[in-house]
C-alpha positions, 0 to 999 in steps of 0.5 A: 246132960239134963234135959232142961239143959239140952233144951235150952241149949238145942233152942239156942242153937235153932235161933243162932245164925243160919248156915246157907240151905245149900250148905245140907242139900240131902235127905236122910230119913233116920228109920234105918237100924243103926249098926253100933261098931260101923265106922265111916273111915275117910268118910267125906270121899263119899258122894254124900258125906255123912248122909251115905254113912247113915243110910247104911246104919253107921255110928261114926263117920271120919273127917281129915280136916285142914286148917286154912286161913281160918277155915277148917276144911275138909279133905283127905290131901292138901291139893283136893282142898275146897272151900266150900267143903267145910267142917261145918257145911259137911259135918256140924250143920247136918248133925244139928239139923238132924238132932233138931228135928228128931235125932240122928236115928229118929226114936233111937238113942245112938252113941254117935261118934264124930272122929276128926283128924287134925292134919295141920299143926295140932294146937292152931287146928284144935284152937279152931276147932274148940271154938267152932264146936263151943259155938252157941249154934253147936254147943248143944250137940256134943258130949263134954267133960265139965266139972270132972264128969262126963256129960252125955250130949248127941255126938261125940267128937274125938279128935285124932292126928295131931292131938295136943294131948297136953292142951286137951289134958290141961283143959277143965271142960272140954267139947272133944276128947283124945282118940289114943293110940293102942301101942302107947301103954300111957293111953291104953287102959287105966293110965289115960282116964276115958274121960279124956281118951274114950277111944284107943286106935291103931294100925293093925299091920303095926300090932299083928301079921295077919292079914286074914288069909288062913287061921288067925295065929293063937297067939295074936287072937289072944293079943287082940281080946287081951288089948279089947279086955284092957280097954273095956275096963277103963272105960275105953273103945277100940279101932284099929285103921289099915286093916284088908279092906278089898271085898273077899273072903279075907276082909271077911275074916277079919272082920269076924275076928274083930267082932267075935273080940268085941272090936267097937268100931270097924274101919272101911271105905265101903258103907254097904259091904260092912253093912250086909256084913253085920246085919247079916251075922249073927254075932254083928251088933245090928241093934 
């Protein structure tokens, strides 16, 4: 995005209607080294959404959201729903903040990636959160697709769980993109453009038996660097959910595997386990 843009567009974003203070009550101070292939699955289960996330060095953070009443919140199950727990509280209004007053990491430039699952009917939630994200208040922050180019912006917002993928592929400019599925041979590779699927996911029990106890089979360690090399050359990223996450010497395995593949994104729930991890190793990505 030229800067001339951005700035007009950040500028309109600061003057837009306020969200309450207490809306982002914490701090994150944004000196921490960030961790390119760390992501914050279930994210909002956290003490702190997003802000445990980045205190930890992650670049992307998940949200399950529900579309109620007009509201999109935030939860993992329907019965923990809360109003107060917005999208917007949780998620957008920090985010803004944050790239308004130096970046998300302060004096680094990140590819931060914003994974939002649509657990409601696909196209009612998406059309809320199309607008939401299109809001002059948020426009600013996202990477978009315009005018058949990709327009680099401070996050990338992809959408996942009940994608409607024909909406989102018929759209001429667009604030979000299509988080594919690894199985499906119509989103993985050259036949789903990344500028509408950057990112291809899966559940790693469905493509592969190991679950990091002994050697890795030849045959799936293949499997997996062929489906990271498949995807590398269209342009797309690779995530893989389900896979051990119970602190050991399996979950461990695991995660050298995924890295040594060139695996973009890690899945866990425990921040500061993959954190001492890739820092720690010398073929993680602590960049």
């Amino acid at each position: 995005m030229p800067r001339s843009l951005f700035l007009l567009l950040a500028l309109i974003g600061l003057v837009a209607g306020a969200v309450p203070a207490a809306a982002t009550p914490h701090h994150h101070d944004g000196w921490v080294r960030p961790l390119a292939q760390a992501h914050a699955h279930n994210d909002y289960e956290h003490d702190r959404p997003l802000f445990d996330a980045l205190s930890h060095g992650f670049t992307s953070v998940e949200a399950d959201i529900y579309l109620v009443d007009g509201d999109l919140l935030v939860a993992h199950d329907p019965e923990d729903l809360d109003p107060a727990r917005t999208l917007e509280s949780l998620y957008l209004e920090p985010l803004r903040r944050l790239v308004l007053t130096g970046g998300i990491y302060k004096g680094r430039w990140v590819d931060f990636q914003l994974l939002i699952d649509l657990k409601t009917e696909g196209e009612s939630t998406y059309a809320a959160l199309d607008r939401l994200l299109r809001s002059p208040r948020y426009a600013f922050l996202w990477t978009s697709y315009r005018w058949g180019h990709v327009w680099r912006g401070p996050v990338t917002a992809v959408v996942s769980g009940n994608r409607p993928r024909a909406t989102m592929e018929a759209q001429r400019s667009r604030v979000a993109f299509y988080d594919g599925r690894i199985a499906d041979p119509n989103d993985l590779g050259p036949g789903s453009p990344a500028k509408l699927t950057p990112l291809v996911s899966d559940n790693w029990t469905k493509l592969f038996t190991w679950t990091g106890v002994g050697e890795m089979p030849a045959d799936e360690r293949a499997e997996l660097r062929s489906i990271v090399r498949t995807a590398h050359r269209a342009g797309q990223r690779v995530r893989f959910w389900a896979t051990p996450d119970a602190p050991g010497p399996a979950r461990e395995a695991i995660w050298r595997e995924l890295v040594d593949a060139g695996v973009d994104h890690i899945n866990t729930d425990d921040l500061a386990g993959l954190e001492s991890f890739l820092r720690h190793d010398a073929r993680g990505d602590a960049a």
